[in-house]
ROVEX-894031 format. One record per residue (C-alpha): residue in three letters; x, y, z. Coordinates in nm, 3 decimals, decimal comma, always signed. Layout:
BEGIN
<rogu "ALA" <X Y Z>> ...
This chain:
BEGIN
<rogu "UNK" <+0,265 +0,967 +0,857>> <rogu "UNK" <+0,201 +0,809 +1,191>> <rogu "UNK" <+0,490 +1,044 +1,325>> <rogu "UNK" <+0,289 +1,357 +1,185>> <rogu "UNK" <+0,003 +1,257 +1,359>> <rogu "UNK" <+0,141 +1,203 +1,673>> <rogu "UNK" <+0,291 +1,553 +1,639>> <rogu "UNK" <-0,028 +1,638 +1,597>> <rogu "UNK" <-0,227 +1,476 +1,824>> <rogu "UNK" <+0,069 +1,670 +2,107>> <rogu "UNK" <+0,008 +2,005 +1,945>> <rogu "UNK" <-0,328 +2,090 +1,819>> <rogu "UNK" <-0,586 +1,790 +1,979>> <rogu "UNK" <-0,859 +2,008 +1,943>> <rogu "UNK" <-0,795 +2,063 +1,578>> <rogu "UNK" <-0,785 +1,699 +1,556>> <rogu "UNK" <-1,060 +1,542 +1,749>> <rogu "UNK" <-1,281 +1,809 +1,574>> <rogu "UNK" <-1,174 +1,631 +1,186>> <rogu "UNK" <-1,268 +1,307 +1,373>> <rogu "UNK" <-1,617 +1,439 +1,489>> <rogu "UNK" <-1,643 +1,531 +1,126>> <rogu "UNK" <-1,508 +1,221 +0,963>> <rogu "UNK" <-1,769 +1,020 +1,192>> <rogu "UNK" <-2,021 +1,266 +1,120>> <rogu "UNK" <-1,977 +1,195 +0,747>> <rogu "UNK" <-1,998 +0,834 +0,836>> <rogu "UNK" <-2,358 +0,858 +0,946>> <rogu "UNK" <-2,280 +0,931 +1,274>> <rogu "UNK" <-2,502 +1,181 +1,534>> <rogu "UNK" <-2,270 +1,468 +1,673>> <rogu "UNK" <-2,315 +1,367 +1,987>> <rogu "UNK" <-2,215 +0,994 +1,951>> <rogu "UNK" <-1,949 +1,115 +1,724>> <rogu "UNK" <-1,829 +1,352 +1,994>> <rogu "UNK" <-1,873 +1,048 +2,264>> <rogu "UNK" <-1,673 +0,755 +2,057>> <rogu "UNK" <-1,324 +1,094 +2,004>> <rogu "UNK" <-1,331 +1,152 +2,336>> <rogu "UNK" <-1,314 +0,810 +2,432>> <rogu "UNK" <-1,026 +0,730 +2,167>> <rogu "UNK" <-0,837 +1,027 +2,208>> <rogu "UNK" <-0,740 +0,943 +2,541>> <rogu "UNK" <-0,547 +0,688 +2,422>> <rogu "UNK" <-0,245 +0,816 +2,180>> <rogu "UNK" <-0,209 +0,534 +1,986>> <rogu "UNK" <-0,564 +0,419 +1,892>> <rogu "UNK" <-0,615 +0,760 +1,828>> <rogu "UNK" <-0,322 +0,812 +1,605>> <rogu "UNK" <-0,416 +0,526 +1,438>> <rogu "UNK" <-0,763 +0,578 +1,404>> <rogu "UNK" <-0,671 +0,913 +1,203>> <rogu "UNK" <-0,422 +0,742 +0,992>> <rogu "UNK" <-0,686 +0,501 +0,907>> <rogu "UNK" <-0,963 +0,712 +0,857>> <rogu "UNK" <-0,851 +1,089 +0,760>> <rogu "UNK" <-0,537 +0,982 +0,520>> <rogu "UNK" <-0,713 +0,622 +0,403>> <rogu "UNK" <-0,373 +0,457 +0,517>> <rogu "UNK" <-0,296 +0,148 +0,700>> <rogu "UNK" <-0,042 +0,188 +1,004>> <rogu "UNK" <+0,263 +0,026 +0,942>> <rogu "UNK" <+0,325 -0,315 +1,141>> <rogu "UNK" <+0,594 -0,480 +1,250>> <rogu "UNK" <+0,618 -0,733 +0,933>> <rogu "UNK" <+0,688 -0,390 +0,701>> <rogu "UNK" <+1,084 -0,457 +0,623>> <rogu "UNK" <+1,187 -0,226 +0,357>> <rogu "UNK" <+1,451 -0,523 +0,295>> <rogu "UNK" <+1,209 -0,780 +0,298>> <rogu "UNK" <+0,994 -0,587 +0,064>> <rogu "UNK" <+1,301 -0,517 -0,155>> <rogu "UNK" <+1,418 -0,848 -0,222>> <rogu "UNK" <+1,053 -0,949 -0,305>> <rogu "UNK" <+1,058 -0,713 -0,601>> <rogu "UNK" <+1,379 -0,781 -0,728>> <rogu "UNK" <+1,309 -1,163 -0,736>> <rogu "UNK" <+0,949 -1,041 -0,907>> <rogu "UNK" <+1,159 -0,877 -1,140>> <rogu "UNK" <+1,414 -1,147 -1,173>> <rogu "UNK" <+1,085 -1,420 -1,281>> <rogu "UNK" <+0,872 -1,193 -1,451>> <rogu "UNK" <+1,168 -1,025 -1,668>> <rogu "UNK" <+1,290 -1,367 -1,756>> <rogu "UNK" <+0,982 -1,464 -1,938>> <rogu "UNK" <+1,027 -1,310 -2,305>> <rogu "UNK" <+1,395 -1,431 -2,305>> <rogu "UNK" <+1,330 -1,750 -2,233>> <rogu "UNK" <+1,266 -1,818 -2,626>> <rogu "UNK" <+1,626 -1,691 -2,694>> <rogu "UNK" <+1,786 -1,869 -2,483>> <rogu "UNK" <+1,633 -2,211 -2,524>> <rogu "UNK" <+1,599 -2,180 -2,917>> <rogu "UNK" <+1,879 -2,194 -3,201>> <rogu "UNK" <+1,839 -1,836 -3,326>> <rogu "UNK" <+2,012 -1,946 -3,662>> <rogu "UNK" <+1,757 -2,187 -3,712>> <rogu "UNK" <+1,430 -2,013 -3,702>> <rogu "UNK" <+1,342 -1,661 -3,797>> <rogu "UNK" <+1,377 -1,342 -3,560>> <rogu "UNK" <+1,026 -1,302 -3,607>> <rogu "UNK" <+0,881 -1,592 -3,529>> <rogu "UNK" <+1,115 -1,599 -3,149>> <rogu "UNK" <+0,972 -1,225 -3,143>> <rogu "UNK" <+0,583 -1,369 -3,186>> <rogu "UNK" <+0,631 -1,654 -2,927>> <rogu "UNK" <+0,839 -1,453 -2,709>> <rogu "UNK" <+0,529 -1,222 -2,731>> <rogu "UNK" <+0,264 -1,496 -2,662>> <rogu "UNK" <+0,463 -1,631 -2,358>> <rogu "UNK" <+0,497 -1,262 -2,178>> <rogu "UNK" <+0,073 -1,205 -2,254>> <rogu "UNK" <+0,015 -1,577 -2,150>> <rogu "UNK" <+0,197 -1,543 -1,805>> <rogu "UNK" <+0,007 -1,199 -1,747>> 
């Protein structure tokens, strides 16, 4: 998204720094201080792009920390812990020597208690 609205901010500024004036204007803001505080940002590419990302598409630029890896691994090993939980009672119980239902009940009660 931030590379769409650098496109934009090369090819249609105009269009751009008037959705800001509204945005602002929506905000509370006079036109003319709205009109002040986009001029002021949109000389500078980045705040600008960033101020549109923020406050036209409700998203938060991406930062440096953002690894798709990193964020890849976290899920598996939050799938890994959380999926665990209602087998845990069949693998640390005899199945022979209590009922399917009752290892169905407490498998039940541990997966809602760890919610």
């Amino acid at each position: 998204e931030l590379q769409r609205e650098e496109w934009e901010y090369d090819n249609y500024r105009e269009g751009e720094e008037a959705e800001m004036v509204d945005i602002f204007m929506g905000r509370g803001m006079t036109r003319e201080d709205a009109e002040i505080v986009i001029k002021t940002t949109a000389k500078y590419k980045d705040v600008f792009c960033t101020d549109m990302m923020i406050h036209e598409l409700g998203l938060n630029p991406p930062s440096d920390e953002d690894s798709p890896v990193k964020k890849g691994c976290m899920t598996f090993i939050s799938f890994i812990i959380c999926g665990i939980v209602p087998l845990l009672v069949y693998m640390f119980v005899d199945i022979h020597s209590s009922s399917g239902d009752t290892n169905f009940y407490i498998s039940i009660g541990m997966t809602a208690s760890a919610l």
